[in-house]
DSSP file (Angstrom, degrees, kcal/mol; ACC not computed):
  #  RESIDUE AA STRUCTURE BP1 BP2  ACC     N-H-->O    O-->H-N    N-H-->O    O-->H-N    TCO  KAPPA ALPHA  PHI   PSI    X-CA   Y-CA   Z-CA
    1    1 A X     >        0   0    0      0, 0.0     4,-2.9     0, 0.0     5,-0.4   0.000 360.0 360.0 360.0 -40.2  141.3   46.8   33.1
    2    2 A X  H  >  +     0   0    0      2,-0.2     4,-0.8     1,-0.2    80,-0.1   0.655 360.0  49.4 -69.0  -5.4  142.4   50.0   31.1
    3    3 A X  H >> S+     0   0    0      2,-0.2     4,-1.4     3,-0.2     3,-1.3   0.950 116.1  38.2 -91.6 -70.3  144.4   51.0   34.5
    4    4 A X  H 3> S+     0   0    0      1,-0.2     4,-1.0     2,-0.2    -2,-0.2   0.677 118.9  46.6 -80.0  -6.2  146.0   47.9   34.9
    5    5 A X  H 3X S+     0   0    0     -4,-2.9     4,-2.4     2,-0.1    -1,-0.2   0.808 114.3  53.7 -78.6 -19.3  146.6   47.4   30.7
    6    6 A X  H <X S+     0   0    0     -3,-1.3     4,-1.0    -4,-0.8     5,-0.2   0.831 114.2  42.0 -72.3 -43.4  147.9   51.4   31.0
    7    7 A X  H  X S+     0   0    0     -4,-1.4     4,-0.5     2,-0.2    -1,-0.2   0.820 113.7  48.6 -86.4 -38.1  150.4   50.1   33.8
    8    8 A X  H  <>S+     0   0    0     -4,-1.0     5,-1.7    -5,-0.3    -2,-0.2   0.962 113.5  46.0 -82.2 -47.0  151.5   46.7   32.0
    9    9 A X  H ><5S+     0   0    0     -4,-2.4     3,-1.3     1,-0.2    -3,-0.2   0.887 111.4  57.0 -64.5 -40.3  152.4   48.6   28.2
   10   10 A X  H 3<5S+     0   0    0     -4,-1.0    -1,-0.2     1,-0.3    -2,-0.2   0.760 104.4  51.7 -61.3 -35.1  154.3   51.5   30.2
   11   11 A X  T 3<5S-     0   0    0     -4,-0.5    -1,-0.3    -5,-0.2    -2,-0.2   0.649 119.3-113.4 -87.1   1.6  156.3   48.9   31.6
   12   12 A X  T < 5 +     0   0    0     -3,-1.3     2,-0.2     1,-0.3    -3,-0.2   0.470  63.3 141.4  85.8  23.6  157.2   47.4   28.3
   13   13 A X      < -     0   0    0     -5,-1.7    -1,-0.3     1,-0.1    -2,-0.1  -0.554  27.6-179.7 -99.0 174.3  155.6   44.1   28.6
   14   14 A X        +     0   0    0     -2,-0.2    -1,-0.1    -3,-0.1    -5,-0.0  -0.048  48.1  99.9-132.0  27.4  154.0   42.4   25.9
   15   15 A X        +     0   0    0      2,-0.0    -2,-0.0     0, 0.0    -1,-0.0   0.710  46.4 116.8-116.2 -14.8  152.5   39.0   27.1
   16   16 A X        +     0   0    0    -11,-0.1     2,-0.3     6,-0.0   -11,-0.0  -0.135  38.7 176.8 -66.7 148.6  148.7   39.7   27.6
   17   17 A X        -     0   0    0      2,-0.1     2,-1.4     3,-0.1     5,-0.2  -0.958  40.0-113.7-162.9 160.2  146.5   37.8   25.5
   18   18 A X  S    S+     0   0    0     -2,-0.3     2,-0.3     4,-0.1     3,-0.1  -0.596  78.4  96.4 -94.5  96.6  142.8   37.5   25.1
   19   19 A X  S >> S-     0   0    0     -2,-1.4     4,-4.6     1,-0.2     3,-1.4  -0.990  83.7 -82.3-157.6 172.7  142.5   33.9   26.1
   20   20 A X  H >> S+     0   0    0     -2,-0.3     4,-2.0     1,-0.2     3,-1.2   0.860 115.9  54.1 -20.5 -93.7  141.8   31.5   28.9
   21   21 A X  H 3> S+     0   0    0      1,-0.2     4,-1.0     2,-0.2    -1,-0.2   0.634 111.2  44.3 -24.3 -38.8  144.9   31.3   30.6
   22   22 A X  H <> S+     0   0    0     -3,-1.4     4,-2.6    -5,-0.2    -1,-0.2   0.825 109.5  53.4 -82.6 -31.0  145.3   35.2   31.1
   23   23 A X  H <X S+     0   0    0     -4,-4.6     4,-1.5    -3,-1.2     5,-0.5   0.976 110.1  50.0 -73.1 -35.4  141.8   35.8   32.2
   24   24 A X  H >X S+     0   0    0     -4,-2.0     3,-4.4    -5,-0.3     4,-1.3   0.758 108.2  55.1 -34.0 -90.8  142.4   32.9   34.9
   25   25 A X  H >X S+     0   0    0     -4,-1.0     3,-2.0     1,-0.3     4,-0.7   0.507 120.1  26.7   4.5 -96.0  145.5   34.8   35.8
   26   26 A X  H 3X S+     0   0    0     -4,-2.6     4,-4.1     1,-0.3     6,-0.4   0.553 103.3  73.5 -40.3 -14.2  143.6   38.4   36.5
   27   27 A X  H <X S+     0   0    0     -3,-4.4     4,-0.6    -4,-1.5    -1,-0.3   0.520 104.9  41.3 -98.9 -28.4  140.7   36.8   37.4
   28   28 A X  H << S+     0   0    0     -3,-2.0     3,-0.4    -4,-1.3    -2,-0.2   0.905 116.3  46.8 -43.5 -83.6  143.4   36.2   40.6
   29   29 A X  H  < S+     0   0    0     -4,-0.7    -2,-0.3     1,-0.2    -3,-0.2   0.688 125.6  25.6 -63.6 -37.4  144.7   39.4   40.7
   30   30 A X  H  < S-     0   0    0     -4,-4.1    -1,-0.2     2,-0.1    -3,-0.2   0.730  87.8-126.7-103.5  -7.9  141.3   41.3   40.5
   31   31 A X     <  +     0   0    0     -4,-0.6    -4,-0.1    -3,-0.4     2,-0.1   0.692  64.0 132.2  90.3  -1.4  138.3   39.1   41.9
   32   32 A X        -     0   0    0     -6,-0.4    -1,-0.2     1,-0.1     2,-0.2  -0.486  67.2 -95.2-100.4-178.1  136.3   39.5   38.8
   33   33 A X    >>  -     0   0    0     -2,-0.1     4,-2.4    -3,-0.1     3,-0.8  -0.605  33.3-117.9-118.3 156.6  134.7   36.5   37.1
   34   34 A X  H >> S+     0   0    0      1,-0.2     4,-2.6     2,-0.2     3,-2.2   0.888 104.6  61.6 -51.4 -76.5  136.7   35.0   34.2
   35   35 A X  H 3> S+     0   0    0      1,-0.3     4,-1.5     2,-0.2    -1,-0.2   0.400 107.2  40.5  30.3 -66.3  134.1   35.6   31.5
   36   36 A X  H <> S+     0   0    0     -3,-0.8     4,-3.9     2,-0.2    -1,-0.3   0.761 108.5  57.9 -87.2 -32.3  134.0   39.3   31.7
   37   37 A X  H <X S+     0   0    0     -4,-2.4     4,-4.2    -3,-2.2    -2,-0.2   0.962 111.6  49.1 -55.6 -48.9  137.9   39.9   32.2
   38   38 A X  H  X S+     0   0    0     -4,-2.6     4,-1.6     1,-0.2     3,-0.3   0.886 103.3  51.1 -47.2 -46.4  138.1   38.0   28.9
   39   39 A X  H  X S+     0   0    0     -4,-1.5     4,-3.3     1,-0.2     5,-0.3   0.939 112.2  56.5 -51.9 -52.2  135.3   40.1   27.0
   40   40 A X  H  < S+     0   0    0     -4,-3.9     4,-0.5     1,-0.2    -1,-0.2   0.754 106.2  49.3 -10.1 -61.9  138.0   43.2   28.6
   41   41 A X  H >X S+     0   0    0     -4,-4.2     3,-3.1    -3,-0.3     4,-1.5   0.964 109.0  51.6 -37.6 -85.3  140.9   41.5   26.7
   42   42 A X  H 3X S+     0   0    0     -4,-1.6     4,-1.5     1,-0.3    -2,-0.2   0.789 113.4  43.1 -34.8 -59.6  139.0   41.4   23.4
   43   43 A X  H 3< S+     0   0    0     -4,-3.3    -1,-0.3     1,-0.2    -2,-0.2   0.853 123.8  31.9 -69.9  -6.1  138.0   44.9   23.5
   44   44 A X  H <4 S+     0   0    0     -3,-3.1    -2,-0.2    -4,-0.5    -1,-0.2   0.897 135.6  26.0-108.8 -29.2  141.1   46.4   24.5
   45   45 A X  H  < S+     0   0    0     -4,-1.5    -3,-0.2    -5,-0.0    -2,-0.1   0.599 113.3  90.7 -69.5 -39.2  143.7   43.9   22.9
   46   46 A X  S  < S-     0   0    0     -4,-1.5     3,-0.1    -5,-0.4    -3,-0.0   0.105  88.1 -77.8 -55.9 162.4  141.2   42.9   20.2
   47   47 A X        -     0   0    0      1,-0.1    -1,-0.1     0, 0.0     2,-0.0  -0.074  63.2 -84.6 -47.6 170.3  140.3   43.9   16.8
   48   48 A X        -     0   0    0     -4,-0.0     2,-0.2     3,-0.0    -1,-0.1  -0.389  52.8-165.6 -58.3 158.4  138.0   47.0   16.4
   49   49 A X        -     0   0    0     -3,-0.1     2,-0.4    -6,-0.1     0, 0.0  -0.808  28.0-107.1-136.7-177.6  134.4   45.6   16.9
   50   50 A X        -     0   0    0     -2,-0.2     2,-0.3     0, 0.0    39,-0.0  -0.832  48.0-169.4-112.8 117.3  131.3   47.7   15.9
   51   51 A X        -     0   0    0     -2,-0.4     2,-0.3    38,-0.1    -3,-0.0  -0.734  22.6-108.9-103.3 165.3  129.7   48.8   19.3
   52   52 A X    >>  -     0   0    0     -2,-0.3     4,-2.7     1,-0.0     3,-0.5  -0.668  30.3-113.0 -81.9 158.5  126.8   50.3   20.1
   53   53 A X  H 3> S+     0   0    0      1,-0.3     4,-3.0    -2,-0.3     5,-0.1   0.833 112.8  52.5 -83.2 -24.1  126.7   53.6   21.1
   54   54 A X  H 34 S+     0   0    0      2,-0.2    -1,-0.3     1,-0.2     5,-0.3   0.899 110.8  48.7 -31.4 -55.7  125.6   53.1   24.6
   55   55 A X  H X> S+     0   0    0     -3,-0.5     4,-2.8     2,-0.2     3,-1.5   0.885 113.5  49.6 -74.8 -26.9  128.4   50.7   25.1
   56   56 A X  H >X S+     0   0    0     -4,-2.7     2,-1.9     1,-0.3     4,-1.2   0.911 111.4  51.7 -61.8 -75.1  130.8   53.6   23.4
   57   57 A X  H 3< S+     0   0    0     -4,-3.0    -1,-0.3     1,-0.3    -2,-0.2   0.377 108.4  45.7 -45.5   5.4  129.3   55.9   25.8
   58   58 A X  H <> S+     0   0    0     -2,-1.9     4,-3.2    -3,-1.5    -1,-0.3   0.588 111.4  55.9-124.5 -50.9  130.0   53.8   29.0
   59   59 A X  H <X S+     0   0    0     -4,-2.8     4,-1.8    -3,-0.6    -2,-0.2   0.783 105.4  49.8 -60.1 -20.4  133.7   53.2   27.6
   60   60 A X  H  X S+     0   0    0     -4,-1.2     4,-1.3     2,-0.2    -1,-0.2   0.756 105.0  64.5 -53.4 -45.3  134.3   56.9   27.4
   61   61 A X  H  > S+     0   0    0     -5,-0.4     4,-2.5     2,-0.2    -2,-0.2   0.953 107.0  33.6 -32.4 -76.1  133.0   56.6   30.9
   62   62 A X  H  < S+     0   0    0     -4,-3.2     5,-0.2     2,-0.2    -2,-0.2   0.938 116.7  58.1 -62.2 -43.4  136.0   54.4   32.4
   63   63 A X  H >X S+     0   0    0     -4,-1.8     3,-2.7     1,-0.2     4,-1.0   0.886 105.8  52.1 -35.2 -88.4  138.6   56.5   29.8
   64   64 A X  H 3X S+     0   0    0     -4,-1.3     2,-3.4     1,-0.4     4,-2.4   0.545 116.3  38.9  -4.9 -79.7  137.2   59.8   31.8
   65   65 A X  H 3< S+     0   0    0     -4,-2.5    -1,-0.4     1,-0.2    -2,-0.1  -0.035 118.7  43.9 -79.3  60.6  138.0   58.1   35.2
   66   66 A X  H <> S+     0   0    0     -2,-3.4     4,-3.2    -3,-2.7     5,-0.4   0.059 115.7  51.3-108.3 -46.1  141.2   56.5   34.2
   67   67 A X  H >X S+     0   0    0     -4,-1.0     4,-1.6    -5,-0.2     3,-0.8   0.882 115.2  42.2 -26.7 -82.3  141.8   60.0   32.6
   68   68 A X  H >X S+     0   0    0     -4,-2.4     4,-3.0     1,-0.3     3,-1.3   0.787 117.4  45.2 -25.9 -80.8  140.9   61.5   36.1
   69   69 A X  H 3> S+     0   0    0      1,-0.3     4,-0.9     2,-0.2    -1,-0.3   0.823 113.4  51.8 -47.8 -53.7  143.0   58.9   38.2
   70   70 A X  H <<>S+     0   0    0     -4,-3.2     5,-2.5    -3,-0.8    -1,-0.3   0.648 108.7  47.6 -72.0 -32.0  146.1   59.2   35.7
   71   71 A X  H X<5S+     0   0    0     -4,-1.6     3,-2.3    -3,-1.3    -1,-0.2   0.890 108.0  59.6 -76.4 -60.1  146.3   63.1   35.9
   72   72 A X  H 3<5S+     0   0    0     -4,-3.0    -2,-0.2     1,-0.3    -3,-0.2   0.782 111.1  40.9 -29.5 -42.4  146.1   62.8   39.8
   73   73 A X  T 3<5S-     0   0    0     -4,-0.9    -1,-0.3    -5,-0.2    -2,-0.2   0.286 108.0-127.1-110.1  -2.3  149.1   60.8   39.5
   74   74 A X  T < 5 +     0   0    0     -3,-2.3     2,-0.5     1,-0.2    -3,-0.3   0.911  53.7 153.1  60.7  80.7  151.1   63.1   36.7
   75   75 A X     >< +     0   0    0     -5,-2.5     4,-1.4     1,-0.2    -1,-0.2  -0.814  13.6 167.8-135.1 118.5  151.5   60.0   34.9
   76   76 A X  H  > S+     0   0    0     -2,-0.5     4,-2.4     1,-0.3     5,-0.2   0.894  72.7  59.0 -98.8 -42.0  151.8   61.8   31.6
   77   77 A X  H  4 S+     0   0    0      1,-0.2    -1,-0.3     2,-0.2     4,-0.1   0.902 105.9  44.0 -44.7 -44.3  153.0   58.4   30.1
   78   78 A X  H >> S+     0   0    0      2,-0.2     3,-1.5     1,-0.2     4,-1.1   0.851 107.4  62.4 -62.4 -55.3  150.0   56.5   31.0
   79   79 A X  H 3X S+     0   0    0     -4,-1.4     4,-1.1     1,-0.3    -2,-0.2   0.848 105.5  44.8 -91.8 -39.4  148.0   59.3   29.8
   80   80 A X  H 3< S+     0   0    0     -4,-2.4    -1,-0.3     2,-0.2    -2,-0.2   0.398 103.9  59.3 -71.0   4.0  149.3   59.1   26.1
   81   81 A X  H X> S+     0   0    0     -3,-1.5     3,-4.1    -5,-0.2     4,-1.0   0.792 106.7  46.6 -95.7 -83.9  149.1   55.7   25.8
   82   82 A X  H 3X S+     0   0    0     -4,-1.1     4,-1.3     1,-0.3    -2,-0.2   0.400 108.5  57.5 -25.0 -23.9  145.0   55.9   26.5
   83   83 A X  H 3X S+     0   0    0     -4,-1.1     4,-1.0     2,-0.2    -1,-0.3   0.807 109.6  46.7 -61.8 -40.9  144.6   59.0   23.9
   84   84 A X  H <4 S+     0   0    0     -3,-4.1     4,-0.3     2,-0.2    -2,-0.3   0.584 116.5  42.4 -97.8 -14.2  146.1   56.5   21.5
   85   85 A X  H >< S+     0   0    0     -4,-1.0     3,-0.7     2,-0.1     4,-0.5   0.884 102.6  69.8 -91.6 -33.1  143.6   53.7   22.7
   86   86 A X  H 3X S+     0   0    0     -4,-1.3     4,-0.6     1,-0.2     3,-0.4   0.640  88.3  61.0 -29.6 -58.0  140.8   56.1   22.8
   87   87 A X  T 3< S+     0   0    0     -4,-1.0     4,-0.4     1,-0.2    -1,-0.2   0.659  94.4  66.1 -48.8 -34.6  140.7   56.4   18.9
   88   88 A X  T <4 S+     0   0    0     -3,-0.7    -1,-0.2    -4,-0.3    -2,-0.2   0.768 108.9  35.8 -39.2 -43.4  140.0   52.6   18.6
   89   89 A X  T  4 S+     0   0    0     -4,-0.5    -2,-0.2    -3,-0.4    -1,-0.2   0.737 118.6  46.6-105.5 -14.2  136.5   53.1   20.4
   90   90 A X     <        0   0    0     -4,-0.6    -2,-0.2     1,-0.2    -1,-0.2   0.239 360.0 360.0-126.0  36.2  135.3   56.4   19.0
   91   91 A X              0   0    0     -4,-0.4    -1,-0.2    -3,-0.1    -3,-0.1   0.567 360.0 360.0 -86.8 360.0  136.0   56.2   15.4
């Protein structure tokens, strides 16, 4: 999800929202069960929540390979938007 939220903000849109109707939607486009896209939403669209640090540590995890994937690609835009999402999950 951070790839394809990294792809959609760089492109200027604005429509995602953590509800039904969008996790159907992705829940197309990626094959993953509704449920979980949604939880996605919340944390990356959502308020801050209070995580545990395992769950921090696993979301540093996906940054790292989006990090990884995004450098591959020079996409130096991409790469500053996730720096600026980044602070969200490890303050």
């Amino acid at each position: 999800m951070l790839i394809f939220y990294a792809f959609y903000k760089t492109a200027g849109l604005n429509a995602l929202h953590c509800n039904d109707k969008t996790a159907g939607q992705l829940m197309k486009l990626f094959g993953k069960d509704q449920g979980g896209i949604k939880d996605s939403l919340q944390l990356i669209i959502g308020p801050k929540q209070e995580l545990s640090q395992r769950f921090r540590t696993e979301i540093q995890n996906r940054f790292n390979d989006v990090y990884t994937i995004f450098e591959e690609l020079e996409f130096s835009e991409g790469i500053r938007l996730l720096r600026s999402m980044e602070t969200k999950f490890l303050e």
